[in-house]
BAGU-640731 format. One record per residue (C-alpha): x negated, y negated, z negated. Coordinates in nm, 4 decimals, padded with zeros to 6 digits. Last residue first. Layout:
R       east      north         up
R          X          Y          Z
...
REM end
This chain:
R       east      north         up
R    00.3147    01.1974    03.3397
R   -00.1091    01.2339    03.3574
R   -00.1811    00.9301    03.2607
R    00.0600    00.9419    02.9897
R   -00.0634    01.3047    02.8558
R   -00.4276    01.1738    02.8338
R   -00.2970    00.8144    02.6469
R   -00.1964    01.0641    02.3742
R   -00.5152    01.3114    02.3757
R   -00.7190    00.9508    02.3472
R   -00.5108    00.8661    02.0138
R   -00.5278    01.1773    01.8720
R   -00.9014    01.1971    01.9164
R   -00.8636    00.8199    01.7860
R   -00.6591    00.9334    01.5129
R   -00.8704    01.2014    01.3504
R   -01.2313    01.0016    01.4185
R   -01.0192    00.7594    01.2076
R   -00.9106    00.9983    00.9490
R   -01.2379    01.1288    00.9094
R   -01.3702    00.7718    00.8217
R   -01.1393    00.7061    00.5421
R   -01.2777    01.1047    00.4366
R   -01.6070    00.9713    00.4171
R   -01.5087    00.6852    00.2193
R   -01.4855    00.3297    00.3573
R   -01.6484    00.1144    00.6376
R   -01.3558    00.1591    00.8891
R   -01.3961    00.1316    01.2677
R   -01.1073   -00.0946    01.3541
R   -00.8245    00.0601    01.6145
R   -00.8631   -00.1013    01.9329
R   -00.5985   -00.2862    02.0048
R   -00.3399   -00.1526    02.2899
R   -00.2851   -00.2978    02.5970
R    00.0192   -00.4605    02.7347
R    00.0327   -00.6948    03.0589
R    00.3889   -00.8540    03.0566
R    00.5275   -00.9810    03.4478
R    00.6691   -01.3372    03.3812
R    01.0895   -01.3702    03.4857
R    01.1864   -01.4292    03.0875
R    01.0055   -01.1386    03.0089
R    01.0103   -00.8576    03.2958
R    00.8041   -00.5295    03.1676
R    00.4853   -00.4269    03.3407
R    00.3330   -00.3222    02.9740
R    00.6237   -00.1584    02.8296
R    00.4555    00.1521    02.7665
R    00.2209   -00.0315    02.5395
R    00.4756   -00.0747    02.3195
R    00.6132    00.2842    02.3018
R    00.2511    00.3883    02.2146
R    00.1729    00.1314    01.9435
R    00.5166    00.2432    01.7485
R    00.3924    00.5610    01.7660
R    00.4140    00.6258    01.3907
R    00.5349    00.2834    01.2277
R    00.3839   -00.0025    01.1171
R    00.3357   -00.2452    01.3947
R    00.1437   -00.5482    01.4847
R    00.1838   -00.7825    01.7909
R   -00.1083   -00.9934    01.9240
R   -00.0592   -01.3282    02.1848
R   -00.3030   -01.4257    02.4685
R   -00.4985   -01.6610    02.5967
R   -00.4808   -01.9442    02.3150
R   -00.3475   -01.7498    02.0542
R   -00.0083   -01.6437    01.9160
R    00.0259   -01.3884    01.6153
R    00.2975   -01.1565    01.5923
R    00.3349   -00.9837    01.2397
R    00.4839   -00.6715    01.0921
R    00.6759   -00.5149    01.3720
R    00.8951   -00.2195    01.2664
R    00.8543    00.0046    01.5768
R    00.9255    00.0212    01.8949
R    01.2715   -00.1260    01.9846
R    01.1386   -00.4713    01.8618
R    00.8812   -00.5258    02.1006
R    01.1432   -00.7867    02.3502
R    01.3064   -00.9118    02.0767
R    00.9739   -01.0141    01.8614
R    00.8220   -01.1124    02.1728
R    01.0984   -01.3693    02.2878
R    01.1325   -01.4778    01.9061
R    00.7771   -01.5740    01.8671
R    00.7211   -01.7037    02.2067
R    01.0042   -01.9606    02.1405
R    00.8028   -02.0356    01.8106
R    00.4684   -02.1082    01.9667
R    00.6078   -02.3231    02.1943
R    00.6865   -02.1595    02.6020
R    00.4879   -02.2969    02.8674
R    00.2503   -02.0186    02.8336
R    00.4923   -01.7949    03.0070
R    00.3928   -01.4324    02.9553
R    00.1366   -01.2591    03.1355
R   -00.0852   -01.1201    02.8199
R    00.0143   -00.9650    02.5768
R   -00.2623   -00.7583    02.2495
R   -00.1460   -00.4478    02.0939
R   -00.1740   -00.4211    01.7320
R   -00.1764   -00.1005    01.3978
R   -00.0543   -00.1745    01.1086
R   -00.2110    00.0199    00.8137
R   -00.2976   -00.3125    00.6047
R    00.0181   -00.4589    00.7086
R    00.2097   -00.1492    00.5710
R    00.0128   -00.1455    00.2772
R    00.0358   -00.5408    00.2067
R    00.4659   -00.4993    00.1745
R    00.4548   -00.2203    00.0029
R    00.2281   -00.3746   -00.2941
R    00.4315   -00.6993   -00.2329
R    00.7987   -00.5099   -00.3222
R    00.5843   -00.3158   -00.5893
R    00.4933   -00.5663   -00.7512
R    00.8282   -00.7816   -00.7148
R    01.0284   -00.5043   -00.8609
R    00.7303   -00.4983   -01.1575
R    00.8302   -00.8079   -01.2497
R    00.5592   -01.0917   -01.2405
R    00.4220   -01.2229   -01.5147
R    00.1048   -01.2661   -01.3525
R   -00.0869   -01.0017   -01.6054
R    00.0708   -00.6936   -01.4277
R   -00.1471   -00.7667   -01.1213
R   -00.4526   -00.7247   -01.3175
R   -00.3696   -00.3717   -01.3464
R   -00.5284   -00.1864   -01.6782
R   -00.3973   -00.3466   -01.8832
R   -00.5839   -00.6297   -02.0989
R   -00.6883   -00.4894   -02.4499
R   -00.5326   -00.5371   -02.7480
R   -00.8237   -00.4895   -03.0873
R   -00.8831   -00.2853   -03.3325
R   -01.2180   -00.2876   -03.5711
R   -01.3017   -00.0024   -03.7743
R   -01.4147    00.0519   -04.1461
R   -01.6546    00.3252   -04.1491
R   -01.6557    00.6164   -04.4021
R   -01.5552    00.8596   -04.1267
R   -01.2639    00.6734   -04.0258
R   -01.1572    00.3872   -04.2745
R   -00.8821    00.1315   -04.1603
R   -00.9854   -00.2594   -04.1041
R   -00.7271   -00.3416   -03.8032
R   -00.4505   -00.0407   -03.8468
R   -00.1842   -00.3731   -03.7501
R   -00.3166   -00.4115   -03.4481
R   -00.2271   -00.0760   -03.3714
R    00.1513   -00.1587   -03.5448
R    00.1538   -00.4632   -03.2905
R    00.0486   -00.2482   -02.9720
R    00.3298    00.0126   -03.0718
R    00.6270   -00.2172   -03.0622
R    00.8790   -00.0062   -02.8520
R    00.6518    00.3041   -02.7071
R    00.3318    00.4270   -02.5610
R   -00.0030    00.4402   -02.7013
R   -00.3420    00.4352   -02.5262
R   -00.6665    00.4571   -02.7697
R   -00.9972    00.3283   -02.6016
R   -01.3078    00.3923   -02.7146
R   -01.6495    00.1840   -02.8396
R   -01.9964    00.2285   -03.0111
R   -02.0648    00.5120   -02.7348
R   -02.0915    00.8519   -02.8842
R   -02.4289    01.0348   -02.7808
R   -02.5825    01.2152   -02.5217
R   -02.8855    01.0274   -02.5096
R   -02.9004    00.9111   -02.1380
R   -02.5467    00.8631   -02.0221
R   -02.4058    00.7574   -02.3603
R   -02.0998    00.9130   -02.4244
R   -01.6978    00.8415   -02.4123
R   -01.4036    00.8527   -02.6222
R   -01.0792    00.7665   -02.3871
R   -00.7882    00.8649   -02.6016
R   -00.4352    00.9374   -02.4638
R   -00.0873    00.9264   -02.4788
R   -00.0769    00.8522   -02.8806
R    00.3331    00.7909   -02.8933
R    00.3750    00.5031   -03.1404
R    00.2715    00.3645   -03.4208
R    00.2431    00.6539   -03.6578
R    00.0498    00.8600   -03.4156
R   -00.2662    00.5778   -03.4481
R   -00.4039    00.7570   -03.7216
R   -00.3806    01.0823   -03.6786
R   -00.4868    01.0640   -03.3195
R   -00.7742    00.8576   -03.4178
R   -00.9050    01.1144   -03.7073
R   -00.8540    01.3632   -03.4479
R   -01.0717    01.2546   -03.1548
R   -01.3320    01.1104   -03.4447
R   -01.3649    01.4917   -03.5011
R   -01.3407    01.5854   -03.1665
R   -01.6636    01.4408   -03.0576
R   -01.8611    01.4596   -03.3459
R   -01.9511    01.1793   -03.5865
R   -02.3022    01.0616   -03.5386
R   -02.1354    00.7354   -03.3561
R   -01.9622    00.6029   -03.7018
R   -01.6652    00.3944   -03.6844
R   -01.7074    00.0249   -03.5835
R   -01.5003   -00.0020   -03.2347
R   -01.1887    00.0739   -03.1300
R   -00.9570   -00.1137   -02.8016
R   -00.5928   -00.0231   -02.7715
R   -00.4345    00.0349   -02.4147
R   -00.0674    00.0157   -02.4226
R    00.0516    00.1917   -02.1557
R    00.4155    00.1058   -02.0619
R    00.2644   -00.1198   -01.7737
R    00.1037    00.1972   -01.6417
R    00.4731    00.3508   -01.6152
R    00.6712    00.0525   -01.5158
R    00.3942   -00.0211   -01.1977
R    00.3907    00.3246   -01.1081
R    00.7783    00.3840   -01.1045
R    00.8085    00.0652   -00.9209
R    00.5388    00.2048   -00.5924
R    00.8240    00.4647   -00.5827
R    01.0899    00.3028   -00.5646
R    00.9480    00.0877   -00.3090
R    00.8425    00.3713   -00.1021
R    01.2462    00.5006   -00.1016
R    01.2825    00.3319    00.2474
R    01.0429    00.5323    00.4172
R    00.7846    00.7624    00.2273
R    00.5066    00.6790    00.4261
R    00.6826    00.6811    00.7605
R    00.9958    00.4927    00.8449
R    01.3008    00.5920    01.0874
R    01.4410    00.2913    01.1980
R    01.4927    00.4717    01.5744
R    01.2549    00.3239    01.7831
R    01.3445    00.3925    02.1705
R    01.2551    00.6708    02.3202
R    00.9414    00.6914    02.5623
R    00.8415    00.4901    02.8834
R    00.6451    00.5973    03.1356
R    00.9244    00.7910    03.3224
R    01.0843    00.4423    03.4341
R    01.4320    00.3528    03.4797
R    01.6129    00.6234    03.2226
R    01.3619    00.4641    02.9302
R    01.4219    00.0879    03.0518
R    01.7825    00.2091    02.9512
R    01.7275    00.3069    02.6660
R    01.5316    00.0169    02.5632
R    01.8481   -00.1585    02.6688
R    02.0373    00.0664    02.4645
R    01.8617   -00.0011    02.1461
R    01.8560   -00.3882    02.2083
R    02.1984   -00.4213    02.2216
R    02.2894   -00.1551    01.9135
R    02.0458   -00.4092    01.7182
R    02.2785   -00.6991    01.8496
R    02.6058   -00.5507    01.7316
R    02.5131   -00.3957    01.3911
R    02.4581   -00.0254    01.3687
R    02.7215    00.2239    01.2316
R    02.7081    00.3842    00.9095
REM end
């Protein structure tokens, strides 16, 4: 499949910056990371399969029954409404013993209305109570489709693992928009930008993309509209997460400092 007109354009002309200057490295190719194009399909799967989950709230039997016990009594139960995918039956932390409440999760056409249905059945000598719960996404109680989910789901991780470089040197005579478009065209060979922000003294791209950060800032002395560009990269923000959240950033800032090592020293 060939490439349109202006995206061939802007290929070669990073290409050619590339043969004019040893600094600079190839050109973006529209290869993605994280699963590229097929992400989306993906992040769709998840959002059909947990909204096919129909989670089923019981409460009421007896909590001196045994574990497995009431485990069976539900399964036989609740099997004639659907498929019985799992049940949740879970202990007090201190005394050991069964908490008033578990969760049955069914699957199939219809199943949540035939649990419902079970309201007032005996287990154990008791007479339960059944009730719908919520799933267990909020997002999948907007309404929305789950091609939209997953379209916004992709569309927040990529921003969320974007990483910026901060211009300088450009002409500040230019609107807001103009700038826009000029910095958009001018970054665009190096990765899939995800936002461009324009401030008072300077403006901030953002890409997702492997790299993408390093091919930018290897345009910093670049001609733009007859103004000299000054690039430098954003420092990547110290994460307050999980232990291994924070591995991964000592991870890519070691990589980060070996990759600005080997441009210094081409």
């Amino acid at each position: 499949m060939e490439r349109s007109e202006p995206s061939s354009r802007m290929i070669n002309a990073s290409m050619e910056r590339s043969e004019s200057s040893s600094r600079v490295s190839a050109p973006y190719t529209g290869k993605r990371t994280l699963y590229g194009d097929k992400y989306v399909d993906v992040m769709k799967s998840y959002y059909d399969y947990v909204k096919s989950r129909i989670r089923i709230g019981v409460e009421g039997y007896s909590t001196s029954l045994k574990p497995i016990d009431l485990y069976r009594a539900l399964e036989s139960l609740f099997k004639t409404c659907g498929e019985v995918h799992n049940i949740q039956i879970r202990r007090d932390p201190v005394t050991n013993a069964l908490q008033r409440s578990c969760i049955v999760i069914l699957r199939g056409e219809g199943a949540g209305d035939k649990a419902l249905q079970l309201n007032g059945s005996d287990i154990g000598g008791s007479k339960i109570v059944v009730t719908s719960l919520p799933s267990e996404l909020s997002e999948l109680s907007t309404g929305l489709s789950t091609d939209v989910l997953a379209a916004r789901s992709v569309a927040h991780n990529r921003r969320k693992r974007s990483e910026g470089i901060s211009v300088t040197g450009y002409d500040t005579s230019l609107t807001k928009d103009d700038l826009k478009n000029a910095l958009t065209n001018h970054f665009s060979t190096c990765g899939e930008i995800t936002d461009v922000f324009v401030l008072n003294s300077r403006a901030l791209v953002y890409f997702y993309g492997l790299g993408s950060n390093n091919r930018a800032v290897q345009l910093s002395g670049t001609d733009l509209g007859g103004c000299t560009l000054v690039v430098k990269a954003l420092p990547y923000p110290k994460p307050k997460g999980s232990a291994w959240t924070r591995l991964r950033y000592r991870f890519r800032s070691a990589t980060l400092s070996t990759i600005t090592g080997w441009a210094h020293q081409m």
